[in-house]
C-alpha positions as CSV (number, residue, x, y, z in Angstrom):
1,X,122.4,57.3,35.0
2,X,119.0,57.7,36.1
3,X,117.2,54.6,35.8
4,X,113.3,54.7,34.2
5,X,110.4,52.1,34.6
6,X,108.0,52.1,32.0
7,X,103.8,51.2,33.5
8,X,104.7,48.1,31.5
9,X,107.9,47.1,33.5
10,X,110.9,47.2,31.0
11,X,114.1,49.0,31.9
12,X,115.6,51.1,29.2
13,X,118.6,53.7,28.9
14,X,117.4,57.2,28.5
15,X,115.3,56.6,25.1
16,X,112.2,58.2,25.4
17,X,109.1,55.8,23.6
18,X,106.2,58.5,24.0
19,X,105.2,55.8,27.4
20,X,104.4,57.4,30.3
21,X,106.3,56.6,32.9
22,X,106.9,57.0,36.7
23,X,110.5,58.2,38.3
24,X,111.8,55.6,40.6
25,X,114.3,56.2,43.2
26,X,115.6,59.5,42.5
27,X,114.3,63.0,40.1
28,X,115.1,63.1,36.5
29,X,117.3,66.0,35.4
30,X,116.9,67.9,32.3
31,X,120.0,69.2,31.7
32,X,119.7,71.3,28.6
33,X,119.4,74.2,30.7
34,X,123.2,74.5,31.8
35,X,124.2,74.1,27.9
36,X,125.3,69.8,28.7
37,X,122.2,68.5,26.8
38,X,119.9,65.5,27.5
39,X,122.3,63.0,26.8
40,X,124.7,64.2,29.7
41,X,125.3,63.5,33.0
42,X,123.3,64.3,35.7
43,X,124.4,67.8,37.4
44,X,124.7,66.8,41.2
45,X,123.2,70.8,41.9
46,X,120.0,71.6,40.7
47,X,121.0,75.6,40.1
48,X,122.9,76.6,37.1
49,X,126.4,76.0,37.2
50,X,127.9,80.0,36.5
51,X,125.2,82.8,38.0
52,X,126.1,86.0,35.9
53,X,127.9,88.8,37.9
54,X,126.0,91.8,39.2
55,X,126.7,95.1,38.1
56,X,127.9,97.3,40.2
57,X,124.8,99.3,40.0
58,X,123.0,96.5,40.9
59,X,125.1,95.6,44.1
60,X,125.4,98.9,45.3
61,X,121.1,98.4,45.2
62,X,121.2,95.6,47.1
63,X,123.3,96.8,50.3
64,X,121.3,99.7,50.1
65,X,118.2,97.0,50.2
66,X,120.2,94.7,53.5
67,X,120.9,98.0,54.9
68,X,117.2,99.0,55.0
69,X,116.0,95.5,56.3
70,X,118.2,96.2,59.2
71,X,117.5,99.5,59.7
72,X,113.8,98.8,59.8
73,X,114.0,95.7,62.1
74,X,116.3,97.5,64.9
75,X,113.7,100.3,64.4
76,X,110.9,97.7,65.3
77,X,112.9,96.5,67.8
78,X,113.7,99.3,69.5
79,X,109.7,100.5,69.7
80,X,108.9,97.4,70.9
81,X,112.1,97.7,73.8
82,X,110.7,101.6,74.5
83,X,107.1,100.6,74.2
84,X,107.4,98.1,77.2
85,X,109.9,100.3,79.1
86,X,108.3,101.0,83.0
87,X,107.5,104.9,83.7
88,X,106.5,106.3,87.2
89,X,103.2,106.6,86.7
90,X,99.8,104.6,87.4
91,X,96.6,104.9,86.3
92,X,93.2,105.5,87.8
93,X,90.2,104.0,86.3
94,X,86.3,103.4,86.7
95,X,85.9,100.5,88.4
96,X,82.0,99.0,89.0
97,X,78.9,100.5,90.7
98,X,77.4,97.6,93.8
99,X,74.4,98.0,95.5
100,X,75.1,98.7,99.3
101,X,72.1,96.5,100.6
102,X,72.9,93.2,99.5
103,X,75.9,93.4,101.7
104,X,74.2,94.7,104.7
105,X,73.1,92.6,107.5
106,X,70.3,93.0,109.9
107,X,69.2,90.6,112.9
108,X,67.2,90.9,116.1
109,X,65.2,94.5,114.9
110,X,62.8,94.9,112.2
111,X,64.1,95.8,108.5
112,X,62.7,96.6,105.4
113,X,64.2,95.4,102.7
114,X,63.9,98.2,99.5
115,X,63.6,98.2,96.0
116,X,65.3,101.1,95.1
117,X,69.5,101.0,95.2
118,X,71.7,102.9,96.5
119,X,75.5,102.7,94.8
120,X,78.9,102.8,96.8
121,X,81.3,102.9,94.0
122,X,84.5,102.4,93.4
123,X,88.0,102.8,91.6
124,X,91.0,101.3,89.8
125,X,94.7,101.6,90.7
126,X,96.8,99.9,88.2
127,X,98.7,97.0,90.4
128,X,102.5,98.2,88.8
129,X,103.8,101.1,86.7
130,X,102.2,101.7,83.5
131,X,104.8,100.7,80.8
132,X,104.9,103.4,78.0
133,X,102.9,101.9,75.7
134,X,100.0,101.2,78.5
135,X,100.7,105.5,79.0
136,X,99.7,106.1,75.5
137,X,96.7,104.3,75.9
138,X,95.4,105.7,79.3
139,X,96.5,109.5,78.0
140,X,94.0,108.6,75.2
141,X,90.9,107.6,77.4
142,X,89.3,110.5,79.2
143,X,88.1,108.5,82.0
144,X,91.4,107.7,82.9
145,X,93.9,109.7,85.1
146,X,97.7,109.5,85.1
147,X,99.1,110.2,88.7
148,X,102.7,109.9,89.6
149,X,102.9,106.6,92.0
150,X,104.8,108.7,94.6
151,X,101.5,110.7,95.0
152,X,99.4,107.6,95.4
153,X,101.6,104.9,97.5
154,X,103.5,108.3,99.4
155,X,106.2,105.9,100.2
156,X,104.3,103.1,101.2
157,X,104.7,99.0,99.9
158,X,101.4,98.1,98.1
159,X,101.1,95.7,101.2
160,X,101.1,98.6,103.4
161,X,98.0,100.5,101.0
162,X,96.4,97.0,101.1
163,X,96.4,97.1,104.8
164,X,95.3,100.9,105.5
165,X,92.7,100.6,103.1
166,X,91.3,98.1,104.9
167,X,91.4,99.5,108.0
168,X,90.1,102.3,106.3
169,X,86.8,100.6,105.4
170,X,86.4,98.7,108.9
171,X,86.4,102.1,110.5
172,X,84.0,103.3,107.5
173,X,81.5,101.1,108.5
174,X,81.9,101.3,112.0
175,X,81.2,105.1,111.6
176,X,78.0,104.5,109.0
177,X,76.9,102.0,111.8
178,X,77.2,104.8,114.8
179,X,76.1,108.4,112.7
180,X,73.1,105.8,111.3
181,X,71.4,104.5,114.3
182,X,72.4,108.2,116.3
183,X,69.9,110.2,113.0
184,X,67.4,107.7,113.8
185,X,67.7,108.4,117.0
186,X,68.1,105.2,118.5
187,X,70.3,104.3,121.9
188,X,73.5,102.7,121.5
189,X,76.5,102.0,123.7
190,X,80.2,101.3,122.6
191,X,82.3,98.6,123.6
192,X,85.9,97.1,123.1
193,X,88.1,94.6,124.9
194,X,90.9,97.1,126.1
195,X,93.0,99.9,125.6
196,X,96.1,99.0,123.2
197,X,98.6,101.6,123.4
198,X,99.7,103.0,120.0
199,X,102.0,105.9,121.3
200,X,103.9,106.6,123.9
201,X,105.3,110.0,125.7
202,X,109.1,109.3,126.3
203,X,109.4,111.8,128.9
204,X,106.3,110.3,131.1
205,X,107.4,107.5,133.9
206,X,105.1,105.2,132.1
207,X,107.5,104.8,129.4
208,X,110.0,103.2,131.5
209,X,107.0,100.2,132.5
210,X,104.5,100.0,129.5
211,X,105.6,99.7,125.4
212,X,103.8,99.9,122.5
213,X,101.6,97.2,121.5
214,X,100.4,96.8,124.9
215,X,96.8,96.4,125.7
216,X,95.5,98.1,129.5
217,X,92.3,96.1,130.8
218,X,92.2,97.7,134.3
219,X,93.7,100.9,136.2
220,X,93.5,100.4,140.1
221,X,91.6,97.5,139.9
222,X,88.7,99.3,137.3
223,X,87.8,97.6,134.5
224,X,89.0,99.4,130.9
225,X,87.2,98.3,127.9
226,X,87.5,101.6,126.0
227,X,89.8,104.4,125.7
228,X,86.9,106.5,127.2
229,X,86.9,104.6,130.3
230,X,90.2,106.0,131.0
231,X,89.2,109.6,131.9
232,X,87.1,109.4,134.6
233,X,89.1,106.7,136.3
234,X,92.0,109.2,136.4
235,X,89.4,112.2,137.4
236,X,90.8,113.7,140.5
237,X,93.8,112.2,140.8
238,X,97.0,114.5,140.6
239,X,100.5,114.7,138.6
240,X,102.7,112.0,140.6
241,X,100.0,110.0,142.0
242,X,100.7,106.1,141.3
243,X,98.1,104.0,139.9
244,X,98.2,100.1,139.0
245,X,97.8,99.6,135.2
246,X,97.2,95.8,134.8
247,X,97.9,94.9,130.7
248,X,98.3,91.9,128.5
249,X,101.8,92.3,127.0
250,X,102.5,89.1,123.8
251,X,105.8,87.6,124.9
252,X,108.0,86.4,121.8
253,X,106.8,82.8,120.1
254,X,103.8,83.3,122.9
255,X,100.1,82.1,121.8
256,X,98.4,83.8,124.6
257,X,99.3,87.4,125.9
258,X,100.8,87.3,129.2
259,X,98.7,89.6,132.3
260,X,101.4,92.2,134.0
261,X,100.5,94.4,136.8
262,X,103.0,97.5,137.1
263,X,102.9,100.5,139.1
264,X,102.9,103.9,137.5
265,X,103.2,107.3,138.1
266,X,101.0,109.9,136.7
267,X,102.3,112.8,134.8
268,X,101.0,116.2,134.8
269,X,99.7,118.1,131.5
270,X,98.6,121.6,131.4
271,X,95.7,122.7,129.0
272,X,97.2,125.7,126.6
273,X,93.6,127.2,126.5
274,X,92.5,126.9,130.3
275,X,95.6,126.6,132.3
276,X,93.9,123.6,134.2
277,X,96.5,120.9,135.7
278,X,95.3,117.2,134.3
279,X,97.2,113.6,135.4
280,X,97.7,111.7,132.4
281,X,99.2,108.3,131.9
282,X,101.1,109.6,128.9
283,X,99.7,107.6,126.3
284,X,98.0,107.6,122.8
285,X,95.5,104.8,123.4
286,X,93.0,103.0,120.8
287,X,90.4,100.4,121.7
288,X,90.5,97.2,121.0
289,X,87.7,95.3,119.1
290,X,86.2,98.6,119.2
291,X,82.1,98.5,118.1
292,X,78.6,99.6,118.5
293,X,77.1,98.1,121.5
294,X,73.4,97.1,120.4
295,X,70.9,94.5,121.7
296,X,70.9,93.6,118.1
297,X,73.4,92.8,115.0
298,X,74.6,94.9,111.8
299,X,77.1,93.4,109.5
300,X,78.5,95.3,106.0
301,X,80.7,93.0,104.3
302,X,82.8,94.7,101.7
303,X,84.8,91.9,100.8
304,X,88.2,92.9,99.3
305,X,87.5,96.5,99.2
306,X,89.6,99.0,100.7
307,X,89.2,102.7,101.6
308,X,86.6,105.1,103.5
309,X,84.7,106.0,100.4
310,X,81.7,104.1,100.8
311,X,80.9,105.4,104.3
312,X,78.2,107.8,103.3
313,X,76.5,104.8,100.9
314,X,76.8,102.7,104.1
315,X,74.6,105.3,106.1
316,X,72.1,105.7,103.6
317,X,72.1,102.0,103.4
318,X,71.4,101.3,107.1
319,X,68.6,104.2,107.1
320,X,66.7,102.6,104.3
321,X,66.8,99.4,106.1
322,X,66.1,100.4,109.4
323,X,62.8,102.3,108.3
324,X,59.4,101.8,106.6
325,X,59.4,103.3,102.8
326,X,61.7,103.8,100.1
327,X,64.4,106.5,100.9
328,X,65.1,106.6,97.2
329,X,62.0,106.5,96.0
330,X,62.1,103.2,94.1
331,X,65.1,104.8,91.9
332,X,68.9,103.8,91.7
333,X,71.5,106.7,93.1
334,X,75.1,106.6,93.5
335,X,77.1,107.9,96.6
336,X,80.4,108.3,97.6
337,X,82.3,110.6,100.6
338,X,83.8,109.8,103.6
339,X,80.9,109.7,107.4
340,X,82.6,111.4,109.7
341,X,81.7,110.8,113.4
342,X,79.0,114.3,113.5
343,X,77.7,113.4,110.7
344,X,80.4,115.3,108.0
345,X,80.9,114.3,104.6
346,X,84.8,114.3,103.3
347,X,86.3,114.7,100.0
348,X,87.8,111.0,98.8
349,X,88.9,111.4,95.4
350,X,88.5,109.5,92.5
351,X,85.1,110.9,91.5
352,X,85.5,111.6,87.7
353,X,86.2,107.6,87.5
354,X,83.4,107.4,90.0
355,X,80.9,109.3,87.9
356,X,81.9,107.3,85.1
357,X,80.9,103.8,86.8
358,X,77.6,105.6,88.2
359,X,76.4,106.9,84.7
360,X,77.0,103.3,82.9
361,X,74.9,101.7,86.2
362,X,72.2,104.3,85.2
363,X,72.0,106.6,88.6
364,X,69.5,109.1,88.5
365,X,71.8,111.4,90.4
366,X,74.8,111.4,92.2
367,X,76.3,112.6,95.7
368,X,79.6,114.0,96.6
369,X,81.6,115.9,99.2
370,X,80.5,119.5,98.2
371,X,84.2,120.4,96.9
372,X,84.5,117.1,94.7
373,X,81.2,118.2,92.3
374,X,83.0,119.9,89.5
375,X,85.5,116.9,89.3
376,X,82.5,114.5,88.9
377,X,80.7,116.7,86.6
378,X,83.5,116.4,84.1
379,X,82.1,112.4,83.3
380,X,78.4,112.8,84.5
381,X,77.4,113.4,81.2
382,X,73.0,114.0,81.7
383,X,73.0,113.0,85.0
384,X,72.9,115.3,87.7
385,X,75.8,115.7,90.6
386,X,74.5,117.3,93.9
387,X,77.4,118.3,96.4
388,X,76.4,118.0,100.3
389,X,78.8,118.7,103.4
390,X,76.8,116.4,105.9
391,X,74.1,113.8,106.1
392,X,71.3,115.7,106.8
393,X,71.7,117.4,103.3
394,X,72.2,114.3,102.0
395,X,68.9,113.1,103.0
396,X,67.6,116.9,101.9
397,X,68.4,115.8,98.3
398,X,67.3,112.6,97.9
399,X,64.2,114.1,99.4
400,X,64.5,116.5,96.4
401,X,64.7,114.0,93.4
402,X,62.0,111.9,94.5
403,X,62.9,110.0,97.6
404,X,60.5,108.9,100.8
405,X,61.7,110.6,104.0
406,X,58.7,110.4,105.7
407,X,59.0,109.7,109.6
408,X,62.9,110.9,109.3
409,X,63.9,113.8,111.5
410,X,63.4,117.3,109.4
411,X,67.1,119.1,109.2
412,X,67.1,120.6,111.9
413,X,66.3,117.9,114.1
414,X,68.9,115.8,112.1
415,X,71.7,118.6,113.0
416,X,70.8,118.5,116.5
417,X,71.1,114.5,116.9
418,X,74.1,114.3,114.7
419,X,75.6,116.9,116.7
420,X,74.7,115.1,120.1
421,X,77.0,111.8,118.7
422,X,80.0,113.9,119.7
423,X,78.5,115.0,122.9
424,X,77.9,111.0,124.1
């Protein structure tokens, strides 16, 4: 029996005085409710001690109410499982808009630092596949395009993208250095610390001596710093004719390359167009350290961007810098497209994300390569997208919406000197 202390101490039995009183050590149990009246024992369980039999209306109710729950959580389940499934695709997306000339670099010439901007922009590739549900939401944004990630790795490890985009972008800049200083007009050399050899011609005897990898520093004693100093060492000589190619060759676990001198003979090449008889060492060569050669110092640091998309930004850049005024006439104005080496503009892609990142930086116009404009237009919304093939147009339009080109060379004077790059 359940044992009650009155607030004024005394135990009693189960008689109830009207005193309030406190439960010690365990719940009181009415048990009227179960039909065994006050005065009864204590039921152990607090439910009733018979639950009355469903119908069998009322059972067949509640499978059909189990069956449902289930239903609806392997239904949740199964969206959630499909929702976070991988597909093949990645997205591309607008990225940011960065001034070029707070990452260029001048020392030992005069530059003008601007007010106006010019824009290199850039894009967003997913890292990994979008999973389904990440689909749905990029097929929903219109500044966002869904490419297979065949067409955007073409078989390649992300490393390997990492690692051509950045060679991409050191040879970017290399070119917005050279076409920059050759519109000016200014004098400019090239120089590199060898010849590495990227190919070879398995039928030429050099391919018995040299292997790929290997870097030529002389031919017959001559120094060779670029691949251009190649040529005109071999002028005159004829197919069969041995020469001594000294190169550095890295020897496995070496720190240092090792210095070989080999003899080789020279094998002949006929020209398809002119019939003329050339020696050749049978080679496809690249410099080494290749760069401008300059009695002064230009630097573009791009940080962890990748690509050749900012090449024509980089030109502009270097122009504004390297002359008195305001190319872009105090105003903001977004580039992208490829330099070439005479001065070309090529297509890059991504320009509807492009467009997208220029507009929210608040461009007052936009350049593209000339077949890209209709793809930008598509997210330019009011601001206008001008389409050049070179960079003397390029300079024609910013002329055209307000930019300072005084003292830069008129078109055709800019086709001739771009054109002359080529020449040497």
């Amino acid at each position: 029996m359940t044992e009650i202390a009155s607030e004024t101490g005394a135990a009693h039995d189960g008689s109830n005085t009207g005193t309030a009183s406190d439960t010690v050590g365990t719940d009181t149990i009415d048990d009227s409710a179960n039909g065994r009246g006050a005065a009864g024992a204590a039921s152990p369980w607090p439910f009733p001690a018979f639950a009355p039999t469903p119908s069998p209306a009322e059972r067949r109710r509640n499978l059909r109410r189990r069956v449902m729950a289930i239903s609806g959580v392997a239904m949740v389940l199964a969206l959630v499982i499909l929702a976070l499934l991988p597909t093949k695709y990645v997205a591309v997306s607008p990225r940011r808009a960065e001034p070029v000339n707070p990452h260029l670099s001048i020392e030992g010439t005069p530059s003008f630092e601007p007010q106006g901007e010019f824009l290199y922009l850039t894009v967003s590739i997913s890292s990994d596949r979008l999973r389904r549900i990440q689909w749905l939401r990029a097929k929903l944004d219109d500044t966002v395009d869904i490419v297979p990630e065949e067409r955007f790795t073409g078989g390649q490890s992300r490393r390997e993208i990492r690692e051509q985009g950045r060679l991409q972008i050191d040879d970017s800049k290399l070119k917005a250095e050279v076409v920059a200083l050759a519109y000016l007009g200014r004098e400019f050399g090239f120089k590199g610390t060898g010849v590495t050899i990227v190919d070879l011609d398995p039928e030429a005897p050099s391919a018995t001596v040299l292997a790929l990898g290997d870097t030529i520093v002389a031919i017959d004693g001559q120094p060779v710093a670029i691949d251009s100093d190649i040529g005109p060492i071999l002028a005159g000589r004829q197919p069969g004719d041995v020469v001594d190619i000294t190169f550095e060759r890295f020897i496995a676990d070496a720190d240092e390359p090792e210095t070989l001198t080999e003899s080789v003979a020279l094998r002949e090449v006929v020209d398809e167009e002119t019939g003329v008889r050339r020696a050749i060492i049978g080679i496809a060569p690249q410099t080494r350290d290749f760069d401008i050669d300059v009695p002064y110092t230009i630097s573009i640091d791009t940080g962890r961007v990748g690509g050749p998309s900012a090449g024509l930004a980089f030109t502009l850049g270097l122009i504004d810098e390297l002359t008195e005024g305001e190319l872009t006439g105090g105003q903001t104005v977004a580039v992208t497209g490829a330099i070439g080496i005479n001065c070309e503009i090529q297509d890059v892609g991504g320009v509807k994300q492009k467009a997208v990142a220029a507009r929210r930086a608040g461009a007052v116009a936009m350049l593209v390569p000339l077949g890209e404009v209709a793809e930008a237009e598509k997210q330019a919304g009011d601001m206008p997208v001008y389409g050049v093939a070179t960079l003397p147009e390029a300079i024609e339009v910013i002329r055209s919406v307000g930019g300072d080109t005084t003292g830069l060379p008129s078109l055709t004077e800019a086709e001739e000197l771009c054109a002359g790059i080529l020449r040497g």
